[in-house]
VEXDREN-2710 file (C-alpha; in Angstrom, 1 decimal):
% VEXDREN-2710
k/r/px/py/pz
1/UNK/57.5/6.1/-35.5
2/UNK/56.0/3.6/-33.2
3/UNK/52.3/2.7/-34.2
4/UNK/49.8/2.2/-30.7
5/UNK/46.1/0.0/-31.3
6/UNK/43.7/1.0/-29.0
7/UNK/39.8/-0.6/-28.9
8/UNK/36.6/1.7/-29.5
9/UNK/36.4/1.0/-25.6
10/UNK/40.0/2.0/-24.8
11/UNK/39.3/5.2/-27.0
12/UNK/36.0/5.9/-25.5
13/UNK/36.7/5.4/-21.8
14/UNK/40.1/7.9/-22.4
15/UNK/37.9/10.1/-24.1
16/UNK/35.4/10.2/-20.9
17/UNK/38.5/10.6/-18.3
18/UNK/40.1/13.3/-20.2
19/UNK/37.1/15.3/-20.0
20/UNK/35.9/14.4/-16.5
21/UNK/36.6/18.4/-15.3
22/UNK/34.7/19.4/-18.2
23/UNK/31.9/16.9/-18.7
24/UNK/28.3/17.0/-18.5
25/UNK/26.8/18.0/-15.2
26/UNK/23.6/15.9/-15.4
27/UNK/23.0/12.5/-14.9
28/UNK/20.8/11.4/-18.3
29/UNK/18.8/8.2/-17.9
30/UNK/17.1/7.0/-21.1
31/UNK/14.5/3.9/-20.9
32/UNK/10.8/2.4/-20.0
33/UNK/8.4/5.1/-20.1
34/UNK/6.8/2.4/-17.0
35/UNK/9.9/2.8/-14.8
36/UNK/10.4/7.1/-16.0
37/UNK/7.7/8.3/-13.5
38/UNK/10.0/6.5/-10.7
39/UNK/13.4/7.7/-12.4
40/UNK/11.8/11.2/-12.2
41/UNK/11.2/11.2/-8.6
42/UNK/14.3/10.4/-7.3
43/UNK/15.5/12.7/-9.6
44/UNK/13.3/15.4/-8.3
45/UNK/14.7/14.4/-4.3
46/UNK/18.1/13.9/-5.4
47/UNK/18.4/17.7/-6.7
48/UNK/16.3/19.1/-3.7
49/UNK/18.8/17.0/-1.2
50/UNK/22.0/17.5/-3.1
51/UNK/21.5/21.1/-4.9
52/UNK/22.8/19.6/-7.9
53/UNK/21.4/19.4/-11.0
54/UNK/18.6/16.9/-11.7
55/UNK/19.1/14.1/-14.0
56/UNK/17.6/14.1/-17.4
57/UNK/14.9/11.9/-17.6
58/UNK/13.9/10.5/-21.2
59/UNK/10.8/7.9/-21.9
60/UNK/12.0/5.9/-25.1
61/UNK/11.1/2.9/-24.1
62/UNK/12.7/0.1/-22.9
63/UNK/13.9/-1.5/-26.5
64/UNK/14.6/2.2/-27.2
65/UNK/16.7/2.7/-24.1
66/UNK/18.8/-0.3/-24.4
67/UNK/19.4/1.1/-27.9
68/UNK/20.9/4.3/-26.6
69/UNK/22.3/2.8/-23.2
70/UNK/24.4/0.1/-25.6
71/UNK/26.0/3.0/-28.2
72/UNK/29.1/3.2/-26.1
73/UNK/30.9/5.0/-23.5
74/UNK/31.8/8.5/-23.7
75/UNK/30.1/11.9/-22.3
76/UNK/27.5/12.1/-24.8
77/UNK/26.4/8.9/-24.0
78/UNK/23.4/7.9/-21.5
79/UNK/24.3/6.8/-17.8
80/UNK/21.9/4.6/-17.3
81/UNK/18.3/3.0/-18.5
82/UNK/15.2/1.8/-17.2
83/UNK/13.4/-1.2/-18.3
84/UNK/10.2/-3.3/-17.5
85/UNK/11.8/-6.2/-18.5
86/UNK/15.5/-7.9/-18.3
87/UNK/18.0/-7.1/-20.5
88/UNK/18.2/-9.8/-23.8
89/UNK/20.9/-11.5/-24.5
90/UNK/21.3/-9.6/-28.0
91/UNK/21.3/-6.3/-26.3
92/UNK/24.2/-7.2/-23.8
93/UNK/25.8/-8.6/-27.2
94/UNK/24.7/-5.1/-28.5
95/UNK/26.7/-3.2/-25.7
96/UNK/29.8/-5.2/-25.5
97/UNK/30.4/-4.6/-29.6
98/UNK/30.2/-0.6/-28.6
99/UNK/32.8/-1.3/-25.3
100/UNK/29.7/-1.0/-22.9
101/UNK/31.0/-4.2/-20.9
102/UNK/30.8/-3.4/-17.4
103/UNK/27.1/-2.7/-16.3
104/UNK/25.0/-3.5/-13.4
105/UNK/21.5/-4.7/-13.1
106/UNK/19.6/-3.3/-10.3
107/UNK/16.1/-4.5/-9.2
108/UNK/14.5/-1.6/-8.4
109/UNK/10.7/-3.2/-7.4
110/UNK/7.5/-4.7/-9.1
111/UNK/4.8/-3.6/-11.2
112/UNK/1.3/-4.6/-12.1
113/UNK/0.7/-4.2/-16.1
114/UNK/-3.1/-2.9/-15.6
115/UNK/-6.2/-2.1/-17.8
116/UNK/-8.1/0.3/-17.4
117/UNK/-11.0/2.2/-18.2
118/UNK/-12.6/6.1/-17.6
119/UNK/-14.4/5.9/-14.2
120/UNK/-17.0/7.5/-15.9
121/UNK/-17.8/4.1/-17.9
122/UNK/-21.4/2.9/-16.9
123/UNK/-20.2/-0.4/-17.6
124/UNK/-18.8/-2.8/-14.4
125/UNK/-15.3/-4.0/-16.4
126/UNK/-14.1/-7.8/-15.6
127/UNK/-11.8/-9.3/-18.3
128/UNK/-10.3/-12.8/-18.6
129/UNK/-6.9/-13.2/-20.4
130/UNK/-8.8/-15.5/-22.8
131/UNK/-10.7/-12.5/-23.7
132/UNK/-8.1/-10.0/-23.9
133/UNK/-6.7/-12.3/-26.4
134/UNK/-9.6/-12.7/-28.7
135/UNK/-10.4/-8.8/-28.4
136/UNK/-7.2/-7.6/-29.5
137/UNK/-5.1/-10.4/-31.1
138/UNK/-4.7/-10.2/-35.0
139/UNK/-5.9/-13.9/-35.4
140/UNK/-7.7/-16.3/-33.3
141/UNK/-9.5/-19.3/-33.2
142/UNK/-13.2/-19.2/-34.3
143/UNK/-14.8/-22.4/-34.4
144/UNK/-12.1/-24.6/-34.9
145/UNK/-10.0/-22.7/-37.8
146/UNK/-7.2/-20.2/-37.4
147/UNK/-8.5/-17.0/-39.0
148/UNK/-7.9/-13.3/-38.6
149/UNK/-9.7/-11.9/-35.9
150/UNK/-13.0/-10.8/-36.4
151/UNK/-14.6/-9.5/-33.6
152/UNK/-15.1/-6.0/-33.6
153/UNK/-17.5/-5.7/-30.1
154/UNK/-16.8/-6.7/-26.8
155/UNK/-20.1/-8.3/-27.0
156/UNK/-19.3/-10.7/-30.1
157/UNK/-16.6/-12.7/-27.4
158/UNK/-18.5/-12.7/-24.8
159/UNK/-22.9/-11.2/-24.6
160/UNK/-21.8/-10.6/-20.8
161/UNK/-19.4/-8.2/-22.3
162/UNK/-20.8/-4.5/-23.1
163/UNK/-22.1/-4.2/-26.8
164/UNK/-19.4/-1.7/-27.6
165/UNK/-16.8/-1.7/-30.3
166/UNK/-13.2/-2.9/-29.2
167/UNK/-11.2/-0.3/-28.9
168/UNK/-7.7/-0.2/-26.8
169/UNK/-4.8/1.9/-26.4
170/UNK/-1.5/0.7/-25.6
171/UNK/2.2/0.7/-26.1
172/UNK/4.4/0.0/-29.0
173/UNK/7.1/-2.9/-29.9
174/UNK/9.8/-0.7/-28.6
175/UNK/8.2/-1.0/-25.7
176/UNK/9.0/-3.8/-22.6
177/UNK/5.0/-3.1/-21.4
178/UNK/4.4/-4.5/-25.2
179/UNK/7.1/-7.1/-24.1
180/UNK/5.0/-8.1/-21.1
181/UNK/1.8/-7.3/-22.1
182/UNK/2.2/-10.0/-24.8
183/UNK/3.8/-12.8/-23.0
184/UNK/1.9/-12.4/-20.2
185/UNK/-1.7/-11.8/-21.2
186/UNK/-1.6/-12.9/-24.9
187/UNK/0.4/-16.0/-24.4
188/UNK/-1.6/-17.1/-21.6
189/UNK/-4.8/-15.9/-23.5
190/UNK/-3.7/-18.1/-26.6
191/UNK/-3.0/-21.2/-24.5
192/UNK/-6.6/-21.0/-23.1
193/UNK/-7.9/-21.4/-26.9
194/UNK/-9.3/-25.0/-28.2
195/UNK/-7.3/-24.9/-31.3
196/UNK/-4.2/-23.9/-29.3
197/UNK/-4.8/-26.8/-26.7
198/UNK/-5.4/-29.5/-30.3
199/UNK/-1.8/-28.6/-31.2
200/UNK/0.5/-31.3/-31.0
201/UNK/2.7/-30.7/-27.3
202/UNK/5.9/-30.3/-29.6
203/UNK/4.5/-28.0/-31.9
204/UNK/2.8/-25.5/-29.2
205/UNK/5.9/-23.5/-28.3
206/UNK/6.7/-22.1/-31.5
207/UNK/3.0/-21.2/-32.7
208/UNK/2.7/-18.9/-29.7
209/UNK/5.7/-17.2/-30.7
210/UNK/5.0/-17.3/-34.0
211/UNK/0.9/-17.2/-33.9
212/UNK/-0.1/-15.7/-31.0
213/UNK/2.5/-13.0/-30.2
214/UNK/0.9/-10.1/-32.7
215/UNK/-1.6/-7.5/-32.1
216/UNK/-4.8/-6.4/-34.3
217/UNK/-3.4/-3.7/-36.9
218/UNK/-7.2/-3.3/-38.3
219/UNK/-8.5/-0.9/-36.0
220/UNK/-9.4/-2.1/-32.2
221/UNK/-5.2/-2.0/-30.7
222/UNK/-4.1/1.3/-31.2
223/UNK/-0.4/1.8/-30.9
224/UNK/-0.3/5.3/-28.9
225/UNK/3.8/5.8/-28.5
226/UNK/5.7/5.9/-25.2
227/UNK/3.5/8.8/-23.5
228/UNK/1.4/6.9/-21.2
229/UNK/0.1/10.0/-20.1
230/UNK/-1.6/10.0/-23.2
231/UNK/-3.2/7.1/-23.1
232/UNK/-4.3/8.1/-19.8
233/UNK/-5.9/10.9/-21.9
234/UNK/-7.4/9.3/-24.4
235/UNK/-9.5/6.7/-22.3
236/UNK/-11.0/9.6/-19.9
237/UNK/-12.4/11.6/-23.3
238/UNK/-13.7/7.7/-24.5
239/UNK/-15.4/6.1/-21.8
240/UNK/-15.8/2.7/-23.8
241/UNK/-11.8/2.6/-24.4
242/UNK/-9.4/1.0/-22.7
243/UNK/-5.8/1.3/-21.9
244/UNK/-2.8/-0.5/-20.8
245/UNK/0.1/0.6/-19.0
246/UNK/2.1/0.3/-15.7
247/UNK/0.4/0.3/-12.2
248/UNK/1.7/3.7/-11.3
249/UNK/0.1/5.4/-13.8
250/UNK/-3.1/3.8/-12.7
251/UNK/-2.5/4.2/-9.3
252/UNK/-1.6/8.3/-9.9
253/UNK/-5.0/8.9/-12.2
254/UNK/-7.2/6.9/-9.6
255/UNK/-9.7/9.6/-9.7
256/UNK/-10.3/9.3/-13.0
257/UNK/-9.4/6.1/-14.1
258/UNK/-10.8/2.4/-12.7
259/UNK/-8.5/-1.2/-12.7
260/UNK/-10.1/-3.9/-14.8
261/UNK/-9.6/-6.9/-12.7
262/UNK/-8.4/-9.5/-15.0
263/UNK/-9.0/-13.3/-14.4
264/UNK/-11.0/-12.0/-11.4
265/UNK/-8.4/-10.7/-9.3
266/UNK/-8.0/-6.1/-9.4
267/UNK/-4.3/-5.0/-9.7
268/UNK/-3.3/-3.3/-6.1
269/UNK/0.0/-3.3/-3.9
270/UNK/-1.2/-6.3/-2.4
271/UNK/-2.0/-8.2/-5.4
272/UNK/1.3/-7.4/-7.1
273/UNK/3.0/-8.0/-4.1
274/UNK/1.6/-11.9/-3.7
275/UNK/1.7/-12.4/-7.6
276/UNK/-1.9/-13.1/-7.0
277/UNK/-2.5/-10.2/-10.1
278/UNK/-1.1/-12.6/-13.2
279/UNK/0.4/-9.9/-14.9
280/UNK/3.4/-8.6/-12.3
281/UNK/6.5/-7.9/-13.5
282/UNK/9.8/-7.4/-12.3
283/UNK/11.3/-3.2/-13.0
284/UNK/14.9/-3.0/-13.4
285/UNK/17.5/0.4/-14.5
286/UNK/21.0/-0.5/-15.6
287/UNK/24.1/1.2/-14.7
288/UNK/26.9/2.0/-17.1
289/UNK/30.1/1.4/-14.3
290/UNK/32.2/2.9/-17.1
291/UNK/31.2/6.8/-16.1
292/UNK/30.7/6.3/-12.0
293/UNK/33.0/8.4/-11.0
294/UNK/33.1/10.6/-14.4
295/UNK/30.3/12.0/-14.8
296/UNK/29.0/14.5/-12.0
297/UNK/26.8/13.3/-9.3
298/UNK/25.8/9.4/-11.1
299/UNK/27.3/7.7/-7.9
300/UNK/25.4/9.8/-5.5
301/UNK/22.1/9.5/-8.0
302/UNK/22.3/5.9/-7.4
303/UNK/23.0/5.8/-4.2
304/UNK/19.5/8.1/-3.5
305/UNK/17.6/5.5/-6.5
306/UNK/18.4/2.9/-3.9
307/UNK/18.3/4.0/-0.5
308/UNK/15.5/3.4/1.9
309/UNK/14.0/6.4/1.5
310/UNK/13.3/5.9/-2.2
311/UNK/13.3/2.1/-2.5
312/UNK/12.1/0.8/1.2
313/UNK/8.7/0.2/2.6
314/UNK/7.0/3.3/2.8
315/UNK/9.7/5.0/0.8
316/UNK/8.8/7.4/-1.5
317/UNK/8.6/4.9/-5.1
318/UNK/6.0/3.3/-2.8
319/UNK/3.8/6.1/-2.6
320/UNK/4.1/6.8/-6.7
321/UNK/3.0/3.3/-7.0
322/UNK/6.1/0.8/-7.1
323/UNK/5.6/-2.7/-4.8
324/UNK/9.0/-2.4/-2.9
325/UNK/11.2/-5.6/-2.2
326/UNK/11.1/-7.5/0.2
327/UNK/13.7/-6.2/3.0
328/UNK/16.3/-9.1/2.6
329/UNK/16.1/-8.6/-1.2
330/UNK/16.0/-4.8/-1.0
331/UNK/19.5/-4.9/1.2
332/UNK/20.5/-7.2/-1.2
333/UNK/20.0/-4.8/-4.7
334/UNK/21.5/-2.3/-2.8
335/UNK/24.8/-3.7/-2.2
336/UNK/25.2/-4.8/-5.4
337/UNK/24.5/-1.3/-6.9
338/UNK/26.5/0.4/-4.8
339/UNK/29.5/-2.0/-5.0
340/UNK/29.0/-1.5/-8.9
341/UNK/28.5/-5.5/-9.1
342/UNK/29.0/-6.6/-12.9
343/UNK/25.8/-8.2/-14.7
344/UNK/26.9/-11.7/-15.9
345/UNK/25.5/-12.3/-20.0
346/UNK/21.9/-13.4/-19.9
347/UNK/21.3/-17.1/-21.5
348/UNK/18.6/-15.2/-24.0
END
């Protein structure tokens, strides 16, 4: 009797066609708990426009996403992820051992990574990136020597700072707001420090990766999961905390909750538009091509995640928060999803 190989793909992809009459009839997305609250609106329009079912929306973060997204192909498998940063190489490595080999990357907008604070605080909030650094770093420099951090009030950086103990809530490692948070603020924070700046040019790469890349575990950075809701929650019942999430969620609690300008400038549209707010960042969702086609409704779910109506200026995103592309670059992203165009491996 003849003997037939087939790959974990081959198997998987089989398994997904011969099921397509029976297989799930929601979309699931998995992914950034920054880019869910966008995920969950076109959801919400697609079902109303469609009558089909509306996607299942998951906040695992974006390390947490990948991590699902990259198990393989097959029905009980997620469609697609969002992410607040690009994919790393070792996660596209990750995919392609599981037969996930054909995805595309789709630029869905930009966000501002904000601070924020109760509008109820009496104090008027301005931080520098120097300052974040020192205030929630695990170590720092302090007078010339690399020591654990220290500080414990706002007031021990800076006496123009309020006399109040740190205290901040933000997200996790599996996180890509951690991701950005840290190579954005911290990084540049750490590179603004004298003992950082003494370091020999060859030598200054690796100690912010290795240095100046880890948050306070004594106290002042509190880890509090994917919800960003909650953190949301937690600075309006302590009006001397801070938190740290995406713009939308800042821009959906204005009522309750104030911007901390950082390095001067406020996070707005306008600012994260003009990349005048230091601490934009590109949002993504990636598309497993494998089950377009297979799985109910996916290819008319991303056709709504990118149309005009969701993605454009004045779309819909747009009022939840999310600085649209630029219209050459918007009809751009939306060829490419639609035509299912394959993400090349990143260099890292």
């Amino acid at each position: 009797m003849p003997h037939f190989k087939l790959t974990v793909s081959a198997l998987a992809l089989v398994a997904v066609s011969a099921t397509a009459a029976a297989a799930r009839d929601q979309v699931r997305v998995v992914g950034s708990s920054t880019v869910f609250p966008y995920a969950q609106a076109v959801a919400e329009d697609f079902a109303n426009v469609t009558g089909k079912p509306s996607p299942v929306i998951e906040s695992t973060g974006t390390g947490g996403g990948f991590k699902l997204f990259c198990e393989g192909v097959g029905e009980d498998k997620a469609d697609i992820t969002g992410a607040s940063r690009a994919i790393k190489k070792s996660e596209f490595e990750l995919c392609a051992k599981n037969g996930v080999t054909d995805i595309t990357e789709v630029l869905i907008g930009y966000d501002g990574l904000s601070l924020a604070v109760s509008r109820a605080s009496t104090f008027d909030w301005a931080l520098t990136e120097k300052q974040i650094y020192q205030a929630l770093a695990a170590e720092t420099d302090v007078g010339g020597a690399w020591v654990a951090n220290p500080y414990k009030k706002w007031s021990e950086i800076d006496p123009s700072l309020p006399d109040v103990a740190i205290l901040a809530y933000g997200p996790p490692p599996t996180s890509g707001t951690r991701d950005a948070f840290v190579e954005l603020v911290m990084h540049d924070g750490c590179k603004q420090l004298d003992f950082y700046k003494a370091l020999p040019a060859d030598k200054q790469a690796a100690f912010l990766t290795d240095s100046c890349s880890r948050m306070r575990q004594d106290g002042p950075f509190v880890e509090a999961g994917e919800n960003d809701n909650l953190i949301v929650q937690r600075i309006e019942a302590d009006t001397n905390a801070v938190g740290i999430f995406g713009y939308s969620f800042l821009y959906e609690n204005a009522d309750k909750l104030a911007g901390i300008p950082v390095d001067g400038v406020a996070p707005s549209p306008e600012t994260i538009a003009d990349f005048s707010y230091g601490v934009a960042r590109p949002l993504f969702i990636y598309i497993k091509n494998a089950h377009r086609g297979v799985i109910p409704g996916l290819v008319e779910f991303v056709d709504e995640f990118v149309s005009d109506a969701a993605m454009g200026d004045g779309g819909y995103l747009q009022e939840r928060g999310l600085t649209v592309l630029a219209p050459e670059k918007l009809a751009e992203v939306q060829a490419a999803a639609t035509a299912a165009a394959p993400l090349a491996a990143p260099a890292k």
